[in-house]
OpenMM code with the backbone's topology and positions (N, CA, C; nanometers):
from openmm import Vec3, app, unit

residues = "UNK UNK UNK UNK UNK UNK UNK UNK UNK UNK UNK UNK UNK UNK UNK UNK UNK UNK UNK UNK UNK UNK UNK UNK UNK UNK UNK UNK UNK UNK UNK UNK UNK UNK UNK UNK UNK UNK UNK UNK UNK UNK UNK UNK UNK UNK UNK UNK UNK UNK UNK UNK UNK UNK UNK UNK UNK UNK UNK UNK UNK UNK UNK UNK UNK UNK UNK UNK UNK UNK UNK UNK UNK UNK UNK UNK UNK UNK UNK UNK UNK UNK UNK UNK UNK UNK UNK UNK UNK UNK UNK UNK UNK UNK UNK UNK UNK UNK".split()
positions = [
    Vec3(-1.1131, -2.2515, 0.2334),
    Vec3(-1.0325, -2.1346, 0.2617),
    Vec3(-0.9194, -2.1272, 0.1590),
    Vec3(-0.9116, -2.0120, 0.1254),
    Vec3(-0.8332, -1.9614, -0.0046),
    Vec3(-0.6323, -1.9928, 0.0401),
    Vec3(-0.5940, -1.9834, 0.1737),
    Vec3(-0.4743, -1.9576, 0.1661),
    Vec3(-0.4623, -1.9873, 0.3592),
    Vec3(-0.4832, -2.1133, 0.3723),
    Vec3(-0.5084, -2.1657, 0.5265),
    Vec3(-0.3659, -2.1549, 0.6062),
    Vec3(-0.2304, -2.1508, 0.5293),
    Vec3(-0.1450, -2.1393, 0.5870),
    Vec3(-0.1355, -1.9992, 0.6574),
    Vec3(-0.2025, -1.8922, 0.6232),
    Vec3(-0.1568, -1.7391, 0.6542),
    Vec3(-0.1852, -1.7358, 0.8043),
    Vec3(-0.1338, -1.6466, 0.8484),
    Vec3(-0.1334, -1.6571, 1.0035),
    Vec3(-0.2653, -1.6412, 1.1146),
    Vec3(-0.3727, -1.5686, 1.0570),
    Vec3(-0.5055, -1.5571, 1.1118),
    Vec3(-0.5770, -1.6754, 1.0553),
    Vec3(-0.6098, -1.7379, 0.9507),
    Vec3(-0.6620, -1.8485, 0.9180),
    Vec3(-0.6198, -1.9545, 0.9544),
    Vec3(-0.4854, -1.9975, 0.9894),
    Vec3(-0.3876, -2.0624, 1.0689),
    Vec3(-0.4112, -2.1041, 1.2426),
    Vec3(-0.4586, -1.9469, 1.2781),
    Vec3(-0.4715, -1.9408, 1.4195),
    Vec3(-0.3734, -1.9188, 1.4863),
    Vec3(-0.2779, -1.8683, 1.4002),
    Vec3(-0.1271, -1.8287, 1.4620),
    Vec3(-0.1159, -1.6887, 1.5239),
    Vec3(-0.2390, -1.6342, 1.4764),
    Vec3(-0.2544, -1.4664, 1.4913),
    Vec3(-0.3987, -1.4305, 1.5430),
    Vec3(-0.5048, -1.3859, 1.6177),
    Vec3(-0.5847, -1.3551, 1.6277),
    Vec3(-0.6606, -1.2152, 1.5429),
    Vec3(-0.8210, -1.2397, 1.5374),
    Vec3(-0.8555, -1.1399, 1.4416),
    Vec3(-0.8029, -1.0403, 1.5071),
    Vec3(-0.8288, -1.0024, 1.6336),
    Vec3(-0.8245, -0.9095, 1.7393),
    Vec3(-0.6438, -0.8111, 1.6960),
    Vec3(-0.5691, -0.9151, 1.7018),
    Vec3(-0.3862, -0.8986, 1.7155),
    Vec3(-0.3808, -0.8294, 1.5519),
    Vec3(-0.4899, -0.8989, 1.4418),
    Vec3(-0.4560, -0.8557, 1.2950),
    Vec3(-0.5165, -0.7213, 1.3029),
    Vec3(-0.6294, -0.7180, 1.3553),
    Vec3(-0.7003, -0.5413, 1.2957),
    Vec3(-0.5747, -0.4676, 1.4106),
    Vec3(-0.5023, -0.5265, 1.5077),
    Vec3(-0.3860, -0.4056, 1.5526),
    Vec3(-0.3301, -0.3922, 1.4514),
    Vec3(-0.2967, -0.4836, 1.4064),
    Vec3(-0.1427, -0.4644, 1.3069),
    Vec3(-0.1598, -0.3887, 1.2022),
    Vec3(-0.2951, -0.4194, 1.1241),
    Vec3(-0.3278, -0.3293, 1.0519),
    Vec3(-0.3624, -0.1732, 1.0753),
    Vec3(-0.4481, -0.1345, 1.1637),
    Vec3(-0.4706, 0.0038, 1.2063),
    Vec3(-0.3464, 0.0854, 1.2718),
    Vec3(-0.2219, -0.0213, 1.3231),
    Vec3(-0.1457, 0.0590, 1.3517),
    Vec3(-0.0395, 0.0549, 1.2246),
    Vec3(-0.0465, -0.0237, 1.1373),
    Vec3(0.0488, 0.0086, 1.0111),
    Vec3(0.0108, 0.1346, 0.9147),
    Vec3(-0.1621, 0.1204, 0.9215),
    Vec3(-0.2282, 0.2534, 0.8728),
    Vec3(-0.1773, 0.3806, 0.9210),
    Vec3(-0.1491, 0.3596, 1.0466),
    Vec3(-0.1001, 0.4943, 1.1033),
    Vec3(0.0404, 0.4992, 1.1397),
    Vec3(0.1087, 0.4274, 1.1661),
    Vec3(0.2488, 0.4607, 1.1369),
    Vec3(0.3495, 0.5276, 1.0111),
    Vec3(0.2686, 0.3507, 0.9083),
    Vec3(0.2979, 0.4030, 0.7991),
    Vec3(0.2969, 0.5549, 0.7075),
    Vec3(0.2136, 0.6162, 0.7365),
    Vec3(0.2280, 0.7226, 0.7052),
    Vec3(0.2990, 0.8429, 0.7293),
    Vec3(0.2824, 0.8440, 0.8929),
    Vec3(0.3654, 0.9163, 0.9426),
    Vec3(0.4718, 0.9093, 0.9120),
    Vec3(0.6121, 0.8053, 0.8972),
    Vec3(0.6953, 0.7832, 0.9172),
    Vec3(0.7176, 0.8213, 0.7502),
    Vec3(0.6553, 0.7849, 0.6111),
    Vec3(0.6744, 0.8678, 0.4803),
    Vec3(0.6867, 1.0423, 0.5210),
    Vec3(0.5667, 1.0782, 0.5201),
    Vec3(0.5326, 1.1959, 0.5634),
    Vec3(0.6777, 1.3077, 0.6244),
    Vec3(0.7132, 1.2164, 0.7378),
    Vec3(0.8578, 1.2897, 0.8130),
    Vec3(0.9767, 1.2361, 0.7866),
    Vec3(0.9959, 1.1253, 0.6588),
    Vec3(1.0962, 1.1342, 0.6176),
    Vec3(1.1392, 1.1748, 0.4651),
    Vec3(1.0137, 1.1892, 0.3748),
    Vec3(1.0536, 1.1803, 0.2779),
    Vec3(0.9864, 1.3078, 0.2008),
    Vec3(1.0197, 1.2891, 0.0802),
    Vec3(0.9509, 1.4824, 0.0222),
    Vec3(0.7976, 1.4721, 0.0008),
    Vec3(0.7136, 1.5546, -0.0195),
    Vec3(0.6258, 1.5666, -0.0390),
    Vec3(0.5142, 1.4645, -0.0982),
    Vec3(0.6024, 1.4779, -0.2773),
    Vec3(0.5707, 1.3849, -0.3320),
    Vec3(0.5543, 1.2461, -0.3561),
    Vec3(0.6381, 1.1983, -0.2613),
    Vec3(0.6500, 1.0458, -0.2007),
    Vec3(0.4919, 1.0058, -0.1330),
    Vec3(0.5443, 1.0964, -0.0429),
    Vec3(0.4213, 1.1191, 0.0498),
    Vec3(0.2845, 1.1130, 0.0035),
    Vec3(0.2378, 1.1517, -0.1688),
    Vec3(0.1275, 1.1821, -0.2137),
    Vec3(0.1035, 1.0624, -0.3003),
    Vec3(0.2360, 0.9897, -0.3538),
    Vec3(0.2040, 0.8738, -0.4044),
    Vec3(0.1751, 0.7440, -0.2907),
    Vec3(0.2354, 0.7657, -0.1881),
    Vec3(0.2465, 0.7001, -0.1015),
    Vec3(0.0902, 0.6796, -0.0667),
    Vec3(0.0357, 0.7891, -0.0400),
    Vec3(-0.1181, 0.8107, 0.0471),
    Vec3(-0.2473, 0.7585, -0.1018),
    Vec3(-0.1354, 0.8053, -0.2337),
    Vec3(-0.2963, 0.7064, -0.3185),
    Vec3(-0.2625, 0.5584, -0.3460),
    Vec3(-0.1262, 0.5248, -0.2673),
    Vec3(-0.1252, 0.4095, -0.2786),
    Vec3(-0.2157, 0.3102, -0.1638),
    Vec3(-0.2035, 0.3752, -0.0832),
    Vec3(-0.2743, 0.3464, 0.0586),
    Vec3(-0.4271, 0.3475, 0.0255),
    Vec3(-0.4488, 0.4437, -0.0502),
    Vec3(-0.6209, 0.4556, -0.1064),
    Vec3(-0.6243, 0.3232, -0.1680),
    Vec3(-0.5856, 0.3036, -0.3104),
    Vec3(-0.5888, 0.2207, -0.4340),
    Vec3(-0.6162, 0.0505, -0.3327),
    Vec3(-0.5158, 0.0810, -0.2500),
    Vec3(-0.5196, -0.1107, -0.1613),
    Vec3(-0.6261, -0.0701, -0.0849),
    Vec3(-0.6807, 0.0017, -0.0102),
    Vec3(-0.7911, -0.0090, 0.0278),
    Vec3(-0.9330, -0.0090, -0.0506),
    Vec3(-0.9597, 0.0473, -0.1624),
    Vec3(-1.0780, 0.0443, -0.2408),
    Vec3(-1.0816, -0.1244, -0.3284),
    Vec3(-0.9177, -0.1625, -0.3130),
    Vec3(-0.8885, -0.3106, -0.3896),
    Vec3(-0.9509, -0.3962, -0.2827),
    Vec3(-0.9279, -0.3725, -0.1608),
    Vec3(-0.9503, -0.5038, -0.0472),
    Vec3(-1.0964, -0.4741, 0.0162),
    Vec3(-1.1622, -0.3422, 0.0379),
    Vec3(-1.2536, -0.3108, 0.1074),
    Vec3(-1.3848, -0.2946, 0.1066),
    Vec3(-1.5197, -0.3519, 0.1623),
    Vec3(-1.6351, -0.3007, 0.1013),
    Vec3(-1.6470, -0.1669, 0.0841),
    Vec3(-1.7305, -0.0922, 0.0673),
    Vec3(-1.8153, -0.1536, -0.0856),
    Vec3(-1.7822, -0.1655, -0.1755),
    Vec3(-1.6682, -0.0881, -0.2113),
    Vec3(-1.6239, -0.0643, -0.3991),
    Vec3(-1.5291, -0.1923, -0.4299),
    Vec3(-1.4812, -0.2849, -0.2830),
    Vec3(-1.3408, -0.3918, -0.3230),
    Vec3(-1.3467, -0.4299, -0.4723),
    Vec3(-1.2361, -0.3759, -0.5423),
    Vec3(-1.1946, -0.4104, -0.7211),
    Vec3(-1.1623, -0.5234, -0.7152),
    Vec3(-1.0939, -0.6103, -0.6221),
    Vec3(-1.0662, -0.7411, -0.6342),
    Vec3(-1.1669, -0.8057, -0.7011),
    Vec3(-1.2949, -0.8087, -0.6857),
    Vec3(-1.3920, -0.9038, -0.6996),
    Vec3(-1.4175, -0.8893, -0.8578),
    Vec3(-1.3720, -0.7656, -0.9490),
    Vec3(-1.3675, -0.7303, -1.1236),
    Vec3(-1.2303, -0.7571, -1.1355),
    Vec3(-1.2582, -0.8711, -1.2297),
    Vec3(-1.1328, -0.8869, -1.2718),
    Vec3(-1.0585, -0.7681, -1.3860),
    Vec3(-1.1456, -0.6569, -1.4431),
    Vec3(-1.0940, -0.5312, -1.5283),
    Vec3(-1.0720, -0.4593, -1.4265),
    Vec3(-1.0985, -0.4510, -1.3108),
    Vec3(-1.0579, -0.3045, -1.2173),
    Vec3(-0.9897, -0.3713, -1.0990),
    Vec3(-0.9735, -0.4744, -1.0895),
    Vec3(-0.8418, -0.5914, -1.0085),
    Vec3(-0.7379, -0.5158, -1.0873),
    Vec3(-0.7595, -0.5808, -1.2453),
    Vec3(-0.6232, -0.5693, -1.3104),
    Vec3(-0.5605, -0.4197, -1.2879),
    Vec3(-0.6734, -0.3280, -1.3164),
    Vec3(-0.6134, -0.2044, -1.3521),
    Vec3(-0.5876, -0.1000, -1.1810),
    Vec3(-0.6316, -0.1714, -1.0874),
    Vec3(-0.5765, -0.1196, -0.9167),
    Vec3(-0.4756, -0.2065, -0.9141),
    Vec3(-0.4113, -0.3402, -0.9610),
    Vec3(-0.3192, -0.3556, -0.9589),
    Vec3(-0.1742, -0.2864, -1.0423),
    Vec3(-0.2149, -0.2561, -1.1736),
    Vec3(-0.0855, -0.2241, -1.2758),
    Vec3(-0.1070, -0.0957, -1.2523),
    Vec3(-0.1914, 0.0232, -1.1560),
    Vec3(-0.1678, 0.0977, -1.0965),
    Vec3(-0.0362, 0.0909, -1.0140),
    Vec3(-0.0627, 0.0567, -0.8898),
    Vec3(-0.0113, 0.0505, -0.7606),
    Vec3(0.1689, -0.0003, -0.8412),
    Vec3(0.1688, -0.1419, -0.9134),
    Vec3(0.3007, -0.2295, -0.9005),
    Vec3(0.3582, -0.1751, -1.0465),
    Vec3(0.2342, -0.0997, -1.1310),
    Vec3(0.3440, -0.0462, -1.2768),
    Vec3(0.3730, 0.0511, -1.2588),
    Vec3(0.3018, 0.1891, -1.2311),
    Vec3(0.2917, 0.3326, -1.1804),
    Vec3(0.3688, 0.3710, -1.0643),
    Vec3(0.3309, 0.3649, -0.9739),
    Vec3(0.3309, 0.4378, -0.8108),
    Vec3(0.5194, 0.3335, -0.7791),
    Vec3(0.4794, 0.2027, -0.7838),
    Vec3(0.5899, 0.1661, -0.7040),
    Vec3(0.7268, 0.1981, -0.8059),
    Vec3(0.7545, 0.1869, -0.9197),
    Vec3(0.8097, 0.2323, -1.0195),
    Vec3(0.8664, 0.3777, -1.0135),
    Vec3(0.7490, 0.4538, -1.0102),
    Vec3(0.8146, 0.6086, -0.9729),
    Vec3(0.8450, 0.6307, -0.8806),
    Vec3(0.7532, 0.5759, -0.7954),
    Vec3(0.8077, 0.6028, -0.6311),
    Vec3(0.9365, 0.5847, -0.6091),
    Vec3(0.9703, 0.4472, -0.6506),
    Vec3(1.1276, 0.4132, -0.5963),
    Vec3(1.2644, 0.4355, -0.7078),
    Vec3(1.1988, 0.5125, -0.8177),
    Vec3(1.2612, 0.6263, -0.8863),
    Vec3(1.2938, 0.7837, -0.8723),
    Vec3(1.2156, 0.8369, -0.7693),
    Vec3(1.2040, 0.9646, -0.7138),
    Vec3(1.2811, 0.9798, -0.5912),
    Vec3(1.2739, 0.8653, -0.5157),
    Vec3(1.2983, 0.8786, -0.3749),
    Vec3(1.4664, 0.7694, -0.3821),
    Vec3(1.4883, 0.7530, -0.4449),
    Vec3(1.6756, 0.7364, -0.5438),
    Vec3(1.7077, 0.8526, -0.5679),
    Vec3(1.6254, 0.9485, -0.6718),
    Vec3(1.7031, 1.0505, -0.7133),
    Vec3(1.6980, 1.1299, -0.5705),
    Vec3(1.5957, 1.1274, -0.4861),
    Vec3(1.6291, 1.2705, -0.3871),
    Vec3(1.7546, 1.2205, -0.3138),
    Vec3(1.7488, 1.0685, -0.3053),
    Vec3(1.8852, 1.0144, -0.1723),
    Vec3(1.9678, 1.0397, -0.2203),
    Vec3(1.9759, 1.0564, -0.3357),
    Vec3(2.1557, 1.0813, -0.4216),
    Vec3(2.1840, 1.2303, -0.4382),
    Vec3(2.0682, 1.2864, -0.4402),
    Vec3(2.0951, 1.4117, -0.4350),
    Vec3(2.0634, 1.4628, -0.6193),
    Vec3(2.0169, 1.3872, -0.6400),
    Vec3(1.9892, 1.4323, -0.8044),
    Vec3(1.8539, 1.4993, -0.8530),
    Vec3(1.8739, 1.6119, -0.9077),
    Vec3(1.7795, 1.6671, -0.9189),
    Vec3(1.6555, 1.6082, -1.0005),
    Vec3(1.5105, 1.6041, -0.9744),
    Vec3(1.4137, 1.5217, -1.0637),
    Vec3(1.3724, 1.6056, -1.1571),
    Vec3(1.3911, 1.5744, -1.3030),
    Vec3(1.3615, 1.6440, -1.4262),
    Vec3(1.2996, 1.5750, -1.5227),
] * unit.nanometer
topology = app.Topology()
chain = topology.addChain("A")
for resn in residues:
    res = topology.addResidue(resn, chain)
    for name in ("N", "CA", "C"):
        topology.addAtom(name, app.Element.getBySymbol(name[0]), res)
């Protein structure tokens, strides 16, 4: 096992307790972008939500290519989180995005 300390491999967490946490982070999470933040947050937000799921999920999971690992990763952590938390600064301050 790749990482025995984590909390379901551990036995600290059940599979059962993890697919909650997950299906309800799927759906919170969004909502809670969605009704607080502008649009565009919201749209990077939702292909970020795509990008980790096609990275972790059958059939297409990129994890397993290490060229389309790399490039769903320097997506998500060079791109998206970068602008994201460049856009959503300028709207809290009140600065217009140009």
């Amino acid at each position: 096992m790749n990482k025995p300390f984590l909390p379901v491999a551990s036995g600290e967490m059940s599979k059962r307790s993890a697919w909650a946490t997950v299906i309800a982070s799927g759906v919170i999470g969004p909502v809670i972008v969605y009704s607080l933040f502008p649009p565009l947050l919201f749209r990077l937000y939702s292909f970020g939500l795509l990008l980790g799921g096609i990275y972790s999920v059958p059939p297409i999971r990129t994890k397993k290519n290490p060229l389309l690992a790399g490039l769903t990763i320097a997506t998500v952590r060079g791109f998206l989180l970068n602008f994201g938390v460049y856009y959503a600064v300028k709207d809290a301050v009140g600065a217009p995005f140009t």
